[in-house]
C-alpha positions in Angstrom: 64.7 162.2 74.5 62.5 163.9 77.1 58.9 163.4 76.7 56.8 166.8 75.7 53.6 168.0 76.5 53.1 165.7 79.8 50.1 166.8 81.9 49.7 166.4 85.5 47.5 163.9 86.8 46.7 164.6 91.1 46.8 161.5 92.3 46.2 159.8 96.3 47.8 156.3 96.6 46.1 154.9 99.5 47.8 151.3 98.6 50.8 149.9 99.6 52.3 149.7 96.5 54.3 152.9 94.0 52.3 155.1 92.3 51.7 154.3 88.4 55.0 155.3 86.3 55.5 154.5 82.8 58.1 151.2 82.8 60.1 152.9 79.3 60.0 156.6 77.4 58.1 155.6 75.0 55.6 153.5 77.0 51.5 154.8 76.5 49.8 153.2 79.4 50.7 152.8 83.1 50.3 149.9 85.0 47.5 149.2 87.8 48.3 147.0 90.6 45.7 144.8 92.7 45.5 147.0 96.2 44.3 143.8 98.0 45.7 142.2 101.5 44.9 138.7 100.3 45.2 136.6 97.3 42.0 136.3 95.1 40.9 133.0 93.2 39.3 133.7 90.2 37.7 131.1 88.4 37.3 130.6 84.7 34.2 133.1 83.7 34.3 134.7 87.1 34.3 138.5 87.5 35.8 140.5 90.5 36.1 144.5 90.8 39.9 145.3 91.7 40.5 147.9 93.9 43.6 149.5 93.3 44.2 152.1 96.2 44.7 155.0 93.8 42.1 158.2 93.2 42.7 160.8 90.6 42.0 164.0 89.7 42.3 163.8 85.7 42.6 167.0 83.9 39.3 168.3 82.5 38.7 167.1 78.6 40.6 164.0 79.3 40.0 160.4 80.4 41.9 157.5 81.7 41.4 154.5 79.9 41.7 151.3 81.8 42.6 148.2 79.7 43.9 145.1 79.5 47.7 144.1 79.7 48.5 142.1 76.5 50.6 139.5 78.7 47.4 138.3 81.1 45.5 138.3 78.3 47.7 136.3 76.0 49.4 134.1 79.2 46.7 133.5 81.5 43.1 134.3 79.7 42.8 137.5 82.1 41.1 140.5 80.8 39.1 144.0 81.8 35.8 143.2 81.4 34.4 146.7 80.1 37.4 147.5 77.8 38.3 149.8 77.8 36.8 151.0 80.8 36.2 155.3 81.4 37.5 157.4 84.5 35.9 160.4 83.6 38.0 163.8 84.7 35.1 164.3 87.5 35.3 161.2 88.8 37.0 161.1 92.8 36.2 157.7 93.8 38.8 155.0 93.8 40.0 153.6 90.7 38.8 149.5 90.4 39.1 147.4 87.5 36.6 144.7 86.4 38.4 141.2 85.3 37.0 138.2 84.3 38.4 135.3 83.7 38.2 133.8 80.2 40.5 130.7 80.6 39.8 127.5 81.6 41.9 127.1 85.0 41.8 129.4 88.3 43.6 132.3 88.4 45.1 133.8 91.4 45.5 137.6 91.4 48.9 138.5 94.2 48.8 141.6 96.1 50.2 144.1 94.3 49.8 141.9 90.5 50.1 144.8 87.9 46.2 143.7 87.1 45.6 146.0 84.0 46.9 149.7 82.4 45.5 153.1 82.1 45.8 155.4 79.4 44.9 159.1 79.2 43.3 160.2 76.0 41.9 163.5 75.0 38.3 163.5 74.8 35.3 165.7 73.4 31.6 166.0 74.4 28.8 166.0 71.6 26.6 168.6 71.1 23.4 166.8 69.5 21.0 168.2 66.9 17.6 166.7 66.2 17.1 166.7 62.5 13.9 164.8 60.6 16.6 162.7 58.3 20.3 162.3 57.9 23.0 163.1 54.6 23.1 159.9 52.3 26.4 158.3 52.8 28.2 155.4 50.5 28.1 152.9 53.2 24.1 153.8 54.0 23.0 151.6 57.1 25.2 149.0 56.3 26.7 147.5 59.6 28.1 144.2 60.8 30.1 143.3 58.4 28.7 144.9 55.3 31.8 146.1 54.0 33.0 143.1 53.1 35.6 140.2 54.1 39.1 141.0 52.5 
């Protein structure tokens, strides 16, 4: 069944590598590839910024969300730092991704290592009012756990 609704994204792929695609139908993310010439060592707790040799132009009122792929993390302790992380629909700079490292042996990202996936979500902007108190609510200031355990 052909996918409806599908926006256009503008994209420049300085890299070596394809441009994102979805890998099935049904698929909500795209992968990200390392646009690097070298291997990189990172070591547990270690953080690098990824470039991936892509730039977008995202349509205005979305975002791409950059975020982890569940394999690295579960396999190899490999994860996007900022998760997920914002490319704003202004944004024209090149697309890198934050990693760290949250296993306990060295990882080695390849040229090319599908490094983490991006999803585009609508998104709104707030229009803040400054008011002296807010509406009472069930849940009051309760945070951090306050709702209970089960």
């Amino acid at each position: 069944m052909p996918r409806k609704n599908i926006m256009t994204v503008k994209i420049v792929n300085t890299s070596p590598f394809d441009a994102p695609a979805y890998a099935t139908p049904q698929s909500a993310g795209v992968d990200l590839r390392a646009a690097i010439c070298e291997s990189i060592s990172l070591k547990p707790m270690q953080r690098v910024l990824v470039p991936t040799g892509l730039y977008m132009q995202i349509p205005e009122g979305y975002e791409g969300q950059v975020r982890p792929r569940s394999g690295l993390a579960l396999k190899k302790g490999i994860t996007v730092l900022n998760t997920p992380g914002t490319v704003d629909a202004d944004y024209r700079g090149e697309v890198r991704v934050i990693l760290i490292n949250l296993s306990d042996e060295t990882f080695v990202i390849e040229p090319g290592e599908r490094i983490a996936q991006m999803v585009f979500a609508r998104c709104e902007q707030a229009g803040f009012e400054t008011v002296e108190s807010l509406d009472e609510s069930q849940r009051g200031a309760g945070g951090f756990g306050s709702t209970g355990t089960k």
